[in-house]
N, C-alpha and C positions, 0 to 999 in steps of 0.2 A: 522439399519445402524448407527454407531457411529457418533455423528454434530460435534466434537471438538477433540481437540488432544494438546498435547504438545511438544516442542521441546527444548533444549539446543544448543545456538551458541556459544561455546565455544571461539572463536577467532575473530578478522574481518577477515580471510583465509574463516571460515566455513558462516558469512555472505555473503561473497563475493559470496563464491558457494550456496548460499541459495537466494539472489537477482536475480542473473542470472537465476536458475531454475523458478524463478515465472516470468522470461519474454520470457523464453522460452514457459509453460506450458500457457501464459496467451493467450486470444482470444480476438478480437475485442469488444468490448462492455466489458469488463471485468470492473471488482470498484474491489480495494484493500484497505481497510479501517487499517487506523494503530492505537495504542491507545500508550498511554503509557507517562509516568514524562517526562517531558523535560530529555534532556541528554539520553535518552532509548533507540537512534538508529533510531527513523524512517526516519528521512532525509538520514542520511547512508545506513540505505537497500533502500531506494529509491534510492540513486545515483547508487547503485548497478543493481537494475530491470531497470533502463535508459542505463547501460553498454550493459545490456543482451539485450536490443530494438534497441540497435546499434545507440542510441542517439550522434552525431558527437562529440568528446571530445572540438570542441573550444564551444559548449553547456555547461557552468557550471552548474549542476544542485544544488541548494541551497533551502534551505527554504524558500518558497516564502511566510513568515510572514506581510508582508508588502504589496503588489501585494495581496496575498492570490489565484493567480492561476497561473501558468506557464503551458506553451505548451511547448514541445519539438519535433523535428521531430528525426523519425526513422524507421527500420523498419514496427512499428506502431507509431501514435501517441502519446504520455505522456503527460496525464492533470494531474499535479503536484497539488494541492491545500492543504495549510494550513491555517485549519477554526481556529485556537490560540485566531485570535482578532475578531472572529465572539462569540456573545452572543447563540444563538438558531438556528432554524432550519428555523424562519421567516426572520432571514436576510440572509441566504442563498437562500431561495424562493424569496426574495428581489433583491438579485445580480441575478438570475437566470441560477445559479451553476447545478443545478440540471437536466440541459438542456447537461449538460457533461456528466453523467453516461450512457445514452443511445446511446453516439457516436460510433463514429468505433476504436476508439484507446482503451488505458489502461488508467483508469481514476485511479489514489492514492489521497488517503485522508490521512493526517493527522490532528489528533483532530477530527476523524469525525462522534467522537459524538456528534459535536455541533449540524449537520445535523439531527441528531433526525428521526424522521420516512420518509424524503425526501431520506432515502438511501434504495436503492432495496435490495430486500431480497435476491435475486440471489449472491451477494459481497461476500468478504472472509475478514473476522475480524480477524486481527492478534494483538495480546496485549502485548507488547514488558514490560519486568519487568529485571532492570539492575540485575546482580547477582554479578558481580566483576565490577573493569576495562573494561577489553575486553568481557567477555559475558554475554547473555541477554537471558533467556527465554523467549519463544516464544510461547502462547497458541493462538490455532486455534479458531473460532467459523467460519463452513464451510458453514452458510447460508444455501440458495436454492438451489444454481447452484450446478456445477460438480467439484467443485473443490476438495471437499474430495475424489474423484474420482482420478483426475488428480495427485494427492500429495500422490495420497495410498503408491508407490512404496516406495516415499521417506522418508513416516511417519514411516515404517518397519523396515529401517534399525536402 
């Protein structure tokens, strides 16, 4: 079984409908780890998977660089976190961040490589690489869990 995949988001339209699908397809306990240069999107497809969670619009969802974790309510939970100004993986064990992956909500990382081996294998690593203005390549690494499963249909077309 194939662990990775690639995609093209040609627009924010094709974001939009690509944000929404992973909060549709996502499950409680889910981690969505993002990678990618500043400017590559990951805050924007997260404000996107918060639309799809039914996160209430007076909710802004931002980059929580500063904070480094935001909740949001919805449907499910949204643990928003951006490690940017975290060093490694000890000072996330340090804030005790890593007490979020295992919740009931959708936990999103961005930068969450800083997190180092504190992130579950089950996660779905998405690695955002700008291509234009409006699109972004988007390769998969599908971890443990099911989510090359859940995303086959859409990896097809």
């Amino acid at each position: 079984m194939k662990r990775a995949g690639t995609i093209l988001l040609k627009d924010l339209k094709e974001t939009t409908a690509f944000g929404h699908l992973l909060a549709r397809l996502a499950l409680p306990g889910d981690v969505i780890c993002l990678s990618g240069d500043l400017g590559a999107g990951k805050t924007a497809l997260t404000q996107e998977i918060a639309k799809g969670l039914e996160v209430p619009s007076s909710c802004y969802v931002t980059s929580p660089t500063y904070s480094i974790l935001q909740e949001y309510p919805g449907r499910m939970p949204l643990y928003h976190m951006d490690l940017y100004r975290l060093s490694d993986e000890t000072e996330v064990e340090d804030l005790g961040f890593e007490e979020f992956f295992y919740l009931s909500g959708l936990t999103v990382i961005e930068w969450s490589e800083r997190a180092g081996a504190l992130i579950p294998d089950f996660r779905l690593l998405l690695k955002m690489t700008i291509e234009d203005d409006l699109a972004r390549k988007v390769e998969f690494d599908f971890g443990l869990g099911s989510w090359e499963k859940r995303l086959a249909s859409y990896l097809k077309t």
